[in-house]
C-alpha positions in Angstrom: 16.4 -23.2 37.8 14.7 -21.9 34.9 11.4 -19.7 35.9 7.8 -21.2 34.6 6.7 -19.3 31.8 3.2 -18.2 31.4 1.9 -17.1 27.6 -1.3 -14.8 27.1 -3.7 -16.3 24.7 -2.7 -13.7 22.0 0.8 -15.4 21.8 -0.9 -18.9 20.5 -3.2 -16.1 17.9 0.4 -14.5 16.6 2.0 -18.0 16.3 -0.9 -19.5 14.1 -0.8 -16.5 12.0 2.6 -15.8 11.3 3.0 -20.1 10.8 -0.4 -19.6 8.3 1.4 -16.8 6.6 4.9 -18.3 6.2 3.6 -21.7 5.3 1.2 -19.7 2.2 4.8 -18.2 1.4 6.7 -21.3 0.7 5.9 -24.9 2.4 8.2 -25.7 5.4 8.4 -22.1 5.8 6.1 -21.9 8.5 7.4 -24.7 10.7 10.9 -22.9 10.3 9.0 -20.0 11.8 7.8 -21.9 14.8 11.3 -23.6 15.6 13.0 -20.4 15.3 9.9 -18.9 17.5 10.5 -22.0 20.0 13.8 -21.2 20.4 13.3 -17.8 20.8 11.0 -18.6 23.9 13.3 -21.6 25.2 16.2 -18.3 25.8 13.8 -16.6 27.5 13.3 -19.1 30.0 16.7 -20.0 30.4 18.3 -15.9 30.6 15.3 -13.6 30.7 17.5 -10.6 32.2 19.5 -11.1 28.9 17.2 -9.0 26.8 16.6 -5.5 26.7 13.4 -4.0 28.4 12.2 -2.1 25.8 8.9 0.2 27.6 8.7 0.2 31.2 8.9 -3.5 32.6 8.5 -4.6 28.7 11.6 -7.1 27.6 12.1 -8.0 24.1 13.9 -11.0 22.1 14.2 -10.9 18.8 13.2 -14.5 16.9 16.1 -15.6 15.0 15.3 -15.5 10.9 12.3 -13.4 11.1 10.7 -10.0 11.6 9.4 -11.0 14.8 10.0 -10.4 18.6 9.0 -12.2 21.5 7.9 -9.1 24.5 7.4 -10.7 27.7 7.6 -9.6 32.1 9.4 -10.8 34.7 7.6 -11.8 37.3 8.5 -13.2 41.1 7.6 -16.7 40.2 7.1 -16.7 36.6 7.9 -15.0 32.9 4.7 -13.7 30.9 4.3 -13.8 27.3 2.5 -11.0 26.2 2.9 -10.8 22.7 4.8 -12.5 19.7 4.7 -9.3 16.8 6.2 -8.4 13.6 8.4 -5.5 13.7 6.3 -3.6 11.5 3.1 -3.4 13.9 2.0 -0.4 15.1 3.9 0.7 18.2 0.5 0.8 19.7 -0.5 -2.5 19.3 2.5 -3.3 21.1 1.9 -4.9 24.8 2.0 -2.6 27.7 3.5 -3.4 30.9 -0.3 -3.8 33.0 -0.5 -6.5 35.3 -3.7 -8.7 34.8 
């Protein structure tokens, strides 16, 4: 049984700027973004231990297409989104591993 999954109010911030950002780029673009971002969150309900924890309890999936990443914790009873970034943020922008 997949595990509920829980996103920060930044993640729904990131989405509407990357999809505001793509869609300026080239029409359709942005929706593309958001599928690929979709999907990128439907794996890591379905196989969270897949991806690589990448600082401390930290786990990262990459979104397919784009220079983003979804970072996200395991929890007992639930998987939290804590960021959706582009790979060229500042490392200390980056989520850290806090429990809130």
């Amino acid at each position: 049984m997949a595990s509920r999954v829980v996103f920060r109010r930044q993640v729904g911030r990131d989405l509407a700027a990357a999809f505001q950002y793509y869609e300026a780029q080239q029409a359709g673009l942005g929706e593309n973004f958001l599928a690929a971002a979709r999907s990128s969150f439907d794996a890591v309900q379905r196989h969270p231990e897949m991806f690589a924890a990448v600082h401390g309890e930290v786990r990262r999936a990459v979104v397919s297409r784009f220079p983003y990443a979804v970072f996200y914790r395991i929890e007992q009873h639930r998987i939290v989104v804590l960021r959706l970034l582009h790979f060229a943020r500042d490392p200390k922008k980056w989520p850290q591993a806090r429990r809130t």
